[in-house]
C-alpha positions as CSV (number, residue, x, y, z in Angstrom):
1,X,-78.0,11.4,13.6
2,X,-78.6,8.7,11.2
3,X,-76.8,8.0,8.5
4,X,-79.2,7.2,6.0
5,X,-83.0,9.0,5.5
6,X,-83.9,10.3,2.3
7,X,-85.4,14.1,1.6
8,X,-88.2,15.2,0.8
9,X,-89.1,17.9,-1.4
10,X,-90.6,20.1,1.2
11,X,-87.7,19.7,3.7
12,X,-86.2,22.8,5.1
13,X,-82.8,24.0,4.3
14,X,-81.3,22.8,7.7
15,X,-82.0,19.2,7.1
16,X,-81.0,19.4,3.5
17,X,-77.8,20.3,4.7
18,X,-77.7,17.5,7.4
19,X,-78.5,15.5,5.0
20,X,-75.2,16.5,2.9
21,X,-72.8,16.4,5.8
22,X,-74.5,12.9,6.4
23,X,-73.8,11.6,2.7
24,X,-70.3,14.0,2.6
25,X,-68.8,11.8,5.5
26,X,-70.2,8.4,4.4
27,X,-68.9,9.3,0.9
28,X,-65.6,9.4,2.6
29,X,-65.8,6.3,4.1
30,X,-66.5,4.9,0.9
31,X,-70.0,3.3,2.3
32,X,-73.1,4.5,0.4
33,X,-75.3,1.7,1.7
34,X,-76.0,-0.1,4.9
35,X,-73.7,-2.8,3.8
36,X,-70.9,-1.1,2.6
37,X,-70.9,0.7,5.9
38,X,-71.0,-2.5,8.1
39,X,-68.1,-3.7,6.2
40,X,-66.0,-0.4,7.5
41,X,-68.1,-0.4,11.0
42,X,-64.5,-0.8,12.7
43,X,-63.4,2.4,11.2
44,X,-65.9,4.3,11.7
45,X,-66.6,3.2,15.6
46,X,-63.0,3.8,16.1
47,X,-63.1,7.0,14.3
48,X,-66.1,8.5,16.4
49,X,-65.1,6.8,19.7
50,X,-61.4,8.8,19.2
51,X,-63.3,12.1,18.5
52,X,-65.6,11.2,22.0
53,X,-62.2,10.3,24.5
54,X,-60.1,13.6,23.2
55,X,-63.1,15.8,23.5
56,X,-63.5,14.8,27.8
57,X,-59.9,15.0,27.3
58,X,-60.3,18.3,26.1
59,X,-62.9,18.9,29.0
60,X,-59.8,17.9,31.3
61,X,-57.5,20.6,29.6
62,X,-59.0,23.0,29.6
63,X,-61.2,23.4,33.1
64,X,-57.8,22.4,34.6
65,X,-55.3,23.7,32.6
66,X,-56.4,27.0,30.6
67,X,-59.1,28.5,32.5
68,X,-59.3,30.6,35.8
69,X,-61.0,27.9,37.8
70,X,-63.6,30.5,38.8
71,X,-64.4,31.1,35.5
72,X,-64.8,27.0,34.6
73,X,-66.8,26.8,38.1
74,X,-69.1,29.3,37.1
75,X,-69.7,28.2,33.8
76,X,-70.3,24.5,35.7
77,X,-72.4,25.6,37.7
78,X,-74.5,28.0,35.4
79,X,-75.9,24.7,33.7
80,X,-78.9,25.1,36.5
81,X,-79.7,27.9,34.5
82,X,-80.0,25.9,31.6
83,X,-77.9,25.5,28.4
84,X,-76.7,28.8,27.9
85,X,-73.7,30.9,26.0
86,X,-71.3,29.5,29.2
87,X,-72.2,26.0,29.0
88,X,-71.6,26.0,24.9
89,X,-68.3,27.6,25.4
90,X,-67.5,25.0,27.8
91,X,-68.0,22.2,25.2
92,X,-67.0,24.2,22.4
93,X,-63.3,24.7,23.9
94,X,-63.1,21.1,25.1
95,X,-63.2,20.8,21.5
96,X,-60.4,23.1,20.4
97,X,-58.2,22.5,23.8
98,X,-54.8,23.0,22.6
99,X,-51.4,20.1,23.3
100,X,-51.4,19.7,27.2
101,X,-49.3,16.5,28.2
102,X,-49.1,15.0,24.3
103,X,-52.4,15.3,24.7
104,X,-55.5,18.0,23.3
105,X,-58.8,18.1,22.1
106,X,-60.3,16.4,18.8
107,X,-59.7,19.2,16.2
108,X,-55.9,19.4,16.8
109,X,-56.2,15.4,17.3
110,X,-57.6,15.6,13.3
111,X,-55.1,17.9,12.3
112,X,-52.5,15.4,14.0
113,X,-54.2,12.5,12.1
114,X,-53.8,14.4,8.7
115,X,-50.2,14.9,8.8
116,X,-49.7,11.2,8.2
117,X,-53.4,10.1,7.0
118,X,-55.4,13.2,5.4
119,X,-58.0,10.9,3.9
120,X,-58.9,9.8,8.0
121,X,-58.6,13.2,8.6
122,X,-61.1,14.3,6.2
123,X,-64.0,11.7,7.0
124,X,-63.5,12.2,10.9
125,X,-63.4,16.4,10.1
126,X,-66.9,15.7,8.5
127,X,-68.2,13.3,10.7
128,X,-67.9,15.7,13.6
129,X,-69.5,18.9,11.7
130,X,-72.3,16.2,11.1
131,X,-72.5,15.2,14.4
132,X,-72.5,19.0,15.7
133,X,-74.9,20.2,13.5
134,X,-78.5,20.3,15.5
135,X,-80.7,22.8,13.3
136,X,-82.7,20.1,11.9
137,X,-83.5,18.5,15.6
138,X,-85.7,19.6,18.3
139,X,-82.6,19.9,20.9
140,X,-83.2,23.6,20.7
141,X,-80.9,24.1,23.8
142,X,-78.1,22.6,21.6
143,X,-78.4,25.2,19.2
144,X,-75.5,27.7,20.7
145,X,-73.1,24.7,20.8
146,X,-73.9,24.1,17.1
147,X,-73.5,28.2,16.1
148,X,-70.3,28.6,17.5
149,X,-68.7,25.0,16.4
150,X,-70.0,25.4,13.2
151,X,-68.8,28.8,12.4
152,X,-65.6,27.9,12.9
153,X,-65.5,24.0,11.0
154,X,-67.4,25.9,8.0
155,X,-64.4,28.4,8.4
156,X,-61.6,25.8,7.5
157,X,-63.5,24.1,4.4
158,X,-62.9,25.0,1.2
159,X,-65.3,25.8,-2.1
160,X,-64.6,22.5,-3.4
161,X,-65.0,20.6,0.4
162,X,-61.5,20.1,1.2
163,X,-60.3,21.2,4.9
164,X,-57.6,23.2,5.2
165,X,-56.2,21.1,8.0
166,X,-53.2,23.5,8.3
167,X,-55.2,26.1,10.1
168,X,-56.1,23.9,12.6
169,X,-53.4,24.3,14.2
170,X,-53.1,27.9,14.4
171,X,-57.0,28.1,15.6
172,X,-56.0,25.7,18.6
173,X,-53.1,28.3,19.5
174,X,-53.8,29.2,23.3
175,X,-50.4,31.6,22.7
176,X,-51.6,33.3,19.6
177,X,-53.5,36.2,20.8
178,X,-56.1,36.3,17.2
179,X,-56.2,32.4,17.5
180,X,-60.2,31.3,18.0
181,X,-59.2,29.6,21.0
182,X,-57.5,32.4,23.2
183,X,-60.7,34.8,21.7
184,X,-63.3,32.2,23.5
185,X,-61.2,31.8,26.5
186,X,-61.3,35.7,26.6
187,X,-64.6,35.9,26.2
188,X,-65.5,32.8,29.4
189,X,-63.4,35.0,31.2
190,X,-64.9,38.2,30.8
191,X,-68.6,36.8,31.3
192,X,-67.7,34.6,34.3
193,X,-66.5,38.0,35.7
194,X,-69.7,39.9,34.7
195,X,-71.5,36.8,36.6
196,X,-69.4,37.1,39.8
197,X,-70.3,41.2,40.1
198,X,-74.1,40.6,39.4
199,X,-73.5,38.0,42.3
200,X,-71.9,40.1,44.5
201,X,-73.9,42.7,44.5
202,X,-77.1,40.2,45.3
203,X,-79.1,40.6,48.7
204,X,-80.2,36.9,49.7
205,X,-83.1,36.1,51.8
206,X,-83.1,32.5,53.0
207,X,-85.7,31.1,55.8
208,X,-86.8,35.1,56.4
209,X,-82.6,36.4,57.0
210,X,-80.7,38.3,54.8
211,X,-77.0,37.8,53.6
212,X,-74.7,39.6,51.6
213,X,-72.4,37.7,49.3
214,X,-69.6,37.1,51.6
215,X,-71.5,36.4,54.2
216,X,-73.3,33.4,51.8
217,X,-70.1,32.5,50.5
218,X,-68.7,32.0,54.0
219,X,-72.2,30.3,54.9
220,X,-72.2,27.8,51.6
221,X,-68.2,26.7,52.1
222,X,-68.5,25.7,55.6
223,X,-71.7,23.8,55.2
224,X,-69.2,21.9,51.9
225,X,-67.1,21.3,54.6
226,X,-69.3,19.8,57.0
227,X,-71.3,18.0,54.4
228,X,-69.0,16.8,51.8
229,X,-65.6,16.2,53.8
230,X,-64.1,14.0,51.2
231,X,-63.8,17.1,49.3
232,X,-60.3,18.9,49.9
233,X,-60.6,23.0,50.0
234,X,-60.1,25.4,47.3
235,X,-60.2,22.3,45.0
236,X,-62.1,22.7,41.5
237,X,-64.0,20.5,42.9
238,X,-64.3,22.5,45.6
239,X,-65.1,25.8,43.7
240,X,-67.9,24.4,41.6
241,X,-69.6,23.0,44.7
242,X,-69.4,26.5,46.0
243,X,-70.7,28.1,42.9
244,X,-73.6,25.5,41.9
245,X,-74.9,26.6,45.5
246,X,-74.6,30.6,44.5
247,X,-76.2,30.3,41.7
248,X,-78.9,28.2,42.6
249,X,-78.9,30.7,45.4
250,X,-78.7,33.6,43.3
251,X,-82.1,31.8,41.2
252,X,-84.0,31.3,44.1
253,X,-83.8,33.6,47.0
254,X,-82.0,36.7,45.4
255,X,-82.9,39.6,43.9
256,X,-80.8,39.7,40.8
257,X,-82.3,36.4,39.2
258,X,-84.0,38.2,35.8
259,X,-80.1,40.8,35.9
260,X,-78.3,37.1,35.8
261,X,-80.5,35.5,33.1
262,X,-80.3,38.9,31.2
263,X,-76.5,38.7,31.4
264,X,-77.0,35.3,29.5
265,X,-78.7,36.7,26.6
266,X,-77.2,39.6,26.0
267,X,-73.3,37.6,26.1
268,X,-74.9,35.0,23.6
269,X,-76.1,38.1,21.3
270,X,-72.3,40.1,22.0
271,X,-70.3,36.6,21.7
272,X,-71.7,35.4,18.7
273,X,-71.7,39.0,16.9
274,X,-67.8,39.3,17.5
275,X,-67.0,35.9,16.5
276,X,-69.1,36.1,13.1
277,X,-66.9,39.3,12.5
278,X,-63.9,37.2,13.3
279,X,-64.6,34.4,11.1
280,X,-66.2,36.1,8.2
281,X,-64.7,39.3,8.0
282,X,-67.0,42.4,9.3
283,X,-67.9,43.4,5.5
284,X,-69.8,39.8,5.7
285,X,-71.5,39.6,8.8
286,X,-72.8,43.7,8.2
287,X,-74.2,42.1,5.0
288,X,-76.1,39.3,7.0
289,X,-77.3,41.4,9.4
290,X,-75.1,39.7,12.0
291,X,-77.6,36.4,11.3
292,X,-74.5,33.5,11.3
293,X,-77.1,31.1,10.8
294,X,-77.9,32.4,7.7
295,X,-74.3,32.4,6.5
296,X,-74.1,29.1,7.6
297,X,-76.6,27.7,5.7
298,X,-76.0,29.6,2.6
299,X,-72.1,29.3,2.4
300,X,-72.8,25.2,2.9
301,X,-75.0,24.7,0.7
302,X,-72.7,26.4,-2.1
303,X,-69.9,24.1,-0.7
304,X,-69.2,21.1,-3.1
305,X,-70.0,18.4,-0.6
């Protein structure tokens, strides 16, 4: 996004909102010009390269550390599918990964920041709503990424635009059973398993024979094997090779390819309709007709910021 465009009178509600996340977090950085902002250029590259290393970190934590590594192969390897409710999960946990090793992902790295520099805190808070905000670009497939991580910054800001950084730490909360975090892990879990059983109960007819899934399973790891020796067994590595070749699989040459694509959908529509309860309270979301991108768009624009 750029920093700096100006509005015009017939410009739709999501770029008048961009717009005030844009001028919010360059407000905060005390630069309302192109030269006031080179002068603090250090801070703010720092600021945004910090928020880019601890989300791959949170990549790291949790495809390695949190998730079932069937469940963070399948949503790898569901990307041929396009962006879809697995893949945003994927980068929307990265964000919230909890303390692994001293280290996490970049909302408990804010919330670390503002217990000994709140004013950071705040302009790197809004800098990465502003950055996560897609509704007034064409990068339709970025769209589920910016529901889910929006619902849940916009859930932390108060009427008057402070962040309740506090809470931060309690959404990052992988032990916490109502924590956001353990609800999204839940919820890869539970479609990665849906995946798996559409999967198994595929029929795939490559070069005129027919397999079953174990018998492509068996097929697909021991051409890995042969193929890609470097590659040590039942590795994630491993696993995500195996499951980018079912899935393409499962596109191509099975049977269940418009069940699988289904399954997509209708785990986007259930996913974001339980986390909309869960952030706004079911009396809310009833009220906006389970439409969070309405909420979001009315609720910021009443926001002081």
């Amino acid at each position: 996004h750029s920093y700096f465009t100006e509005t015009s009178s017939d410009t739709d509600v999501y770029t008048i909102i961009a717009d005030k996340l844009k001028e919010r977090t360059i407000y905060l950085y005390k630069a309302m010009s192109l030269e006031l902002l080179k002068a603090v250029e250090d801070s703010f590259i720092n600021d945004m390269g910090e928020t880019i290393l601890y989300h791959e970190l949170g990549h790291g934590i949790i495809q390695h550390k949190i998730l079932p590594v069937t469940s963070g192969s399948i949503g790898e390897a569901s990307r041929i599918y396009g962006e879809n409710i697995m893949t945003a999960l994927l980068e929307v946990l990265a964000d919230i990964a909890p303390d692994c090793d001293n280290i996490s992902g970049p909302l408990l790295n804010i919330f670390k920041n503002s217990l000994t520099d709140r004013i950071r805190a705040s302009r790197m808070y809004y800098m990465y709503l502003s950055d996560t905000w897609f509704f007034d670009t064409d990068d339709e497939y970025m769209y589920i990424y910016s529901d889910i991580i929006s619902l849940i910054l916009l859930k932390l800001i108060n009427p008057d635009g402070s962040v309740r950084f506090n809470e931060l730490s309690e959404l990052c909360d992988i032990n916490n059973q109502e924590s956001i975090l353990k609800f999204l892990v839940d919820n890869m879990i539970i479609i990665s398993r849906k995946i798996e059983d559409i999967t198994r109960d595929a029929v795939f007819c490559v070069d005129g024979k027919k397999f079953d899934y174990n018998a492509l399973k068996i097929k697909i790891k021991t051409g890995l094997k042969n193929d890609y020796p470097e590659i040590i067994d039942d590795t994630y590595l491993f696993h995500v090779g195996c499951w980018n070749l079912v899935m393409e699989h499962t596109r191509d040459y099975s049977d269940k390819r418009e069940e699988l694509e289904s399954c997509f959908e209708l785990e986007k529509q259930r996913v974001m309709k339980e986390l909309f309860i869960k952030i706004a309270g079911s009396d809310t979301a009833r009220n906006y007709r389970y439409d969070n991108r309405k909420y979001l768009a009315d609720t910021l624009l009443k926001i002081n910021i």
